[in-house]
N, C-alpha and C positions, 0 to 999 in steps of 0.2 A: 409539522412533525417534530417533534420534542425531542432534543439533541442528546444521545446519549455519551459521546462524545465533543467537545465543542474546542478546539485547539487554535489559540489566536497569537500571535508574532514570534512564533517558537524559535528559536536560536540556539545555536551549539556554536561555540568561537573555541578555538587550541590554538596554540603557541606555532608559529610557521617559521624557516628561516628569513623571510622578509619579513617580519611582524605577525599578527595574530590572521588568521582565516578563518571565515564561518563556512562550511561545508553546508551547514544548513543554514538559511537565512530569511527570516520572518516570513512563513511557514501556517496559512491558514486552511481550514477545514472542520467539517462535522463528519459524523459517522449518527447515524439513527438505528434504533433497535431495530433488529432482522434485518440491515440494510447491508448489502455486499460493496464496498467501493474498492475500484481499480487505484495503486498510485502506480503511475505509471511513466517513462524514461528508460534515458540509456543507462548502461551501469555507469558509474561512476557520483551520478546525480546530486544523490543522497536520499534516497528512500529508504534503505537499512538507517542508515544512521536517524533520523526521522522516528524510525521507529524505537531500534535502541533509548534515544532520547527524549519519548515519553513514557518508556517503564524504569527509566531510570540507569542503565545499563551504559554511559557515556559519563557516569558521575565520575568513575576511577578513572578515565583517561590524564594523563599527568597538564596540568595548567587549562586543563576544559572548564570553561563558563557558559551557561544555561540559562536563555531569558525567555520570555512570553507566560503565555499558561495554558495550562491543559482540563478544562473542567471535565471531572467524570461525575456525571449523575444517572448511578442505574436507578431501575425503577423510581423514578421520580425524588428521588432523596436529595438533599441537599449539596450540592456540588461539590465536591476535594479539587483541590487543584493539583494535579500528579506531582508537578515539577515540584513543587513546598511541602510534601511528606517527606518524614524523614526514612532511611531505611526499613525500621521496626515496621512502620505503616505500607511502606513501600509492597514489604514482601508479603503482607497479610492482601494484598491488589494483585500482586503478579501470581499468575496461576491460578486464585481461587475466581477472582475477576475478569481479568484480562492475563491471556494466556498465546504465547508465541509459539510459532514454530518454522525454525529455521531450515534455512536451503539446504545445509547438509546433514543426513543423518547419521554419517559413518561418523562425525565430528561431536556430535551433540549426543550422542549414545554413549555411556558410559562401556565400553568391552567388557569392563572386568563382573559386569552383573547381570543374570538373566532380565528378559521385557518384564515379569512380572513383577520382580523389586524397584523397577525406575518405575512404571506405572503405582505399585504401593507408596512409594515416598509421597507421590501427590498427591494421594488419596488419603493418606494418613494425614498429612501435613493438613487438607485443605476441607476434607470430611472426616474426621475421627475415626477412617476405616484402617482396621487389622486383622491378621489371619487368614482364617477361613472367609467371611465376609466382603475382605479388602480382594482375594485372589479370585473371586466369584465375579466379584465388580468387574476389574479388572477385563475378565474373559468377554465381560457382557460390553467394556467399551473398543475393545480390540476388534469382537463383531461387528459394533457400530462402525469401526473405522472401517471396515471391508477386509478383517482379515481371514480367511479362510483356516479351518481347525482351530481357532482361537486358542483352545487349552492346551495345547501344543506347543503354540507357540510362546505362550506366554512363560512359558518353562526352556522357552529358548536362549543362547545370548545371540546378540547385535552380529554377531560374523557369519552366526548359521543361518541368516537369512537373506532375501534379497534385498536390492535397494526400496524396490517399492515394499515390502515389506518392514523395513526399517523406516520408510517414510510414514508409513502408517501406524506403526506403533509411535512414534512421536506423536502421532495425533491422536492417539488414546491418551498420551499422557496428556496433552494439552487440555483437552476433552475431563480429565479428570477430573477438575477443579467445578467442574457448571460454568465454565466463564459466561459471562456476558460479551464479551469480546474477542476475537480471536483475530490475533493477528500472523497472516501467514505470507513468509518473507519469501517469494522464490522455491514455493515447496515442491513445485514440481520439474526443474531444470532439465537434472539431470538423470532422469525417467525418460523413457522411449513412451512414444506415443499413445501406446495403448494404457500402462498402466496410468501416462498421465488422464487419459481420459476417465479411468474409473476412479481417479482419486477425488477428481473434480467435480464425478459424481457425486460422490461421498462428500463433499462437503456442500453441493447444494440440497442434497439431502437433509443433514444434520442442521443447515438452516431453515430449513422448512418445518422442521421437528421441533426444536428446541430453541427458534426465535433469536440465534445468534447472532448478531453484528462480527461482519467479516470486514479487514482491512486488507486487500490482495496484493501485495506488492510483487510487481512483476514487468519485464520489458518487452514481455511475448503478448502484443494486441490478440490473438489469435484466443487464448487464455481468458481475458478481459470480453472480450465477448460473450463466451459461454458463463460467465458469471457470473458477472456487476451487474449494478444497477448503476452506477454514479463513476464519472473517470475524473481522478486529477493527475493531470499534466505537469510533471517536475521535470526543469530545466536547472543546471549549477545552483542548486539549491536554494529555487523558489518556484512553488506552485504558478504556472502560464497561463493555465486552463479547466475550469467546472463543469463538465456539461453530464447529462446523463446520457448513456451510455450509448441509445439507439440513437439522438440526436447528435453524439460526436463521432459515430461511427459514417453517420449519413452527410454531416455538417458543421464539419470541425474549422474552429475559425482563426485559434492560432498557427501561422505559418510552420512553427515547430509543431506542431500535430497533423496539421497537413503532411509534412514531409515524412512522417514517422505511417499513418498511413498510407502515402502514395510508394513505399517502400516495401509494402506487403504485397508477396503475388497475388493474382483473380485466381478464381475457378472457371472465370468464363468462356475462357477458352482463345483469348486474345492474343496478339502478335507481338502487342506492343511493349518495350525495355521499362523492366522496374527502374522507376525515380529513385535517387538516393540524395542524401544532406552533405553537402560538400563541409569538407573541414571535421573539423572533432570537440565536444567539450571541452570548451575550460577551463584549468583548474582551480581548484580554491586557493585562493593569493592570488588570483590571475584572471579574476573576472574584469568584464571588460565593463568602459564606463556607458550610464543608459542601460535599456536592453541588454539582456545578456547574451541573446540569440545573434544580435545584430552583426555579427563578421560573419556570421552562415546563412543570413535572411534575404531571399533572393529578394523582397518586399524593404528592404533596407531604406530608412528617410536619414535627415540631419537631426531631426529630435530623435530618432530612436536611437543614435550615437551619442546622445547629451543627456537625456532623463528618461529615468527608469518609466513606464507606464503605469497608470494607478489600474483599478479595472474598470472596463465597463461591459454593458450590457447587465441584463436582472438574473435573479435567478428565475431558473434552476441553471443557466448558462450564463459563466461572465469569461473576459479574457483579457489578459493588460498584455495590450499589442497595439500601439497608436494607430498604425496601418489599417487594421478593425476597424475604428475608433474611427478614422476619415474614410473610411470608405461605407461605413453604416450614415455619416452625413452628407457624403455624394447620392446614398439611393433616394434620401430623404430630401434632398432638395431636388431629385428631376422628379420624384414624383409632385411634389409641389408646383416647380415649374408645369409638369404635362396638365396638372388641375387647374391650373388658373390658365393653361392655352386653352381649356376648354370653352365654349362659348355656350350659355344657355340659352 
């Protein structure tokens, strides 16, 4: 499958009081057309930042430096690499291409203008709509996002509605542009259950429909689930873990993903105490050496406190966890061992 996304040793470093820190730190991954992927972690991780820092949105942080690349090649076109556009280029990408939408909407909503002028800017800006035209569009993407009375609302501002309501006109404006990409940071937090559920609808909808590449970033497994197809696992920011979705949900192999699963209640009906991950993230300046995981890894070796792990295993599932790594050689030498006890 032809990478519509293809992002290889991504880095973000800022100026720290001990010396410099990467919050993100070489940072691999793809996204494929109409492909939904989970990035997934506790907060603090860096999966906003991650994102931020390949539409360009971590350029103005004061003494921020910016390595790896980020190929976009929609529709088969010749790859740009995000991070080496300049501004000019940048925002002719954001929104009409790849298009975000943030975990707060009372924040990212302008008060002082009704839904229908923040939706027209992108519509102007990204398809030469105005007017009458642009406020028609408009209605017609506010429906798409699930918003009930559309033309109503779109004549509303940001205060006179609800939160899911505000979360949804965000995603009309996102929606404005035709991205090929949509990246959505946490957009459903702090939405009560239900309206999270029908948002989640609406965006597997609008993937079904219009072929969009979703990037889910979120720390709620439960979320990931009903969405993804492909989960990455972020750890003090570096990717742990690739699996697809059903496979790491069944057969997750890094110890940090274990844990983050075995932390989620059953439905089953069972007696038994949720597991939880002793200790807390580390922070950037203050990653430990080796593994990053390894002061909370009940599976903890002497190399995983000395060097960092590369990955192994193929795809569509890899993991850099040494632990993995000797224990996929222990199954493979007793199956070895039991075939040569065998006697013909």
């Amino acid at each position: 499958m032809t990478a519509l996304l293809s992002v290889r040793e991504l880095s973000l470093s800022l100026p720290g009081s001990q010396g410099r820190i990467a919050p993100v730190d070489g940072v691999d991954f793809t996204i494929a057309a109409g492909e939904c992927v989970g990035l997934v972690g506790e907060s603090g991780c860096g999966k906003s930042l991650t994102a931020l820092t390949l539409l360009g949105l971590t350029r103005g942080l004061p003494g921020s430096r910016i390595g790896g690349s980020a190929a976009w090649a929609p529709d088969g076109a010749a790859p740009l690499d995000l991070l080496r556009l300049s501004e000019r280029q940048l925002t002719r990408v954001r929104g009409g291409q790849i298009a975000m939408v943030f975990q707060d909407p009372q924040s990212s909503l302008n008060p002082l203008y009704r839904v229908d002028y923040q939706v027209g800017e992108a519509l102007s800006l990204h398809r030469n709509m105005r007017g009458r035209r642009a406020f028609a569009r408009t209605v017609e993407l506010l429906a798409a996002s699930g918003v009930p009375q559309p033309e109503q609302r779109a004549r509303s501002y940001p205060h006179q509605l609800s939160g899911g309501l505000r979360q949804r006109s965000l995603l009309a404006i996102a929606l404005a542009g035709q991205p090929r990409l949509l990246i959505a940071d946490e957009p459903t937090t702090a939405l009560d259950v239900t309206v999270q559920a029908q948002i989640l609808r609406e965006l597997r909808g609008l993937r079904d429909t219009t072929g969009m590449a979703i990037l889910f970033i979120t720390h709620d497994l439960g979320v990931v689930a009903q969405v993804c197809d492909r989960v990455l696992v972020m750890y003090a920011g570096r990717i742990v873990e690739r699996a697809p979705a059903e496979r790491f949900f069944t057969h997750p192999w890094h110890p940090y993903s274990q844990g983050l699963l075995g932390s989620l209640p059953s439905l089953a009906g069972g007696q038994e105490d949720l597991s939880f991950i002793a200790g807390s993230p580390p922070r950037p300046g203050y990653f430990p050496t080796g593994c990053r995981f390894n002061p909370r890894c009940p599976l903890v070796t002497e190399r995983c406190r000395s060097e960092y792990p590369p990955w192994f295993g193929q795809p569509p599932q890899e993991v850099a966890c040494w632990e993995h790594a000797a224990a996929a050689l222990r199954q493979v030498t007793t199956a070895a061992g039991r075939a040569g006890a065998v006697k013909p």
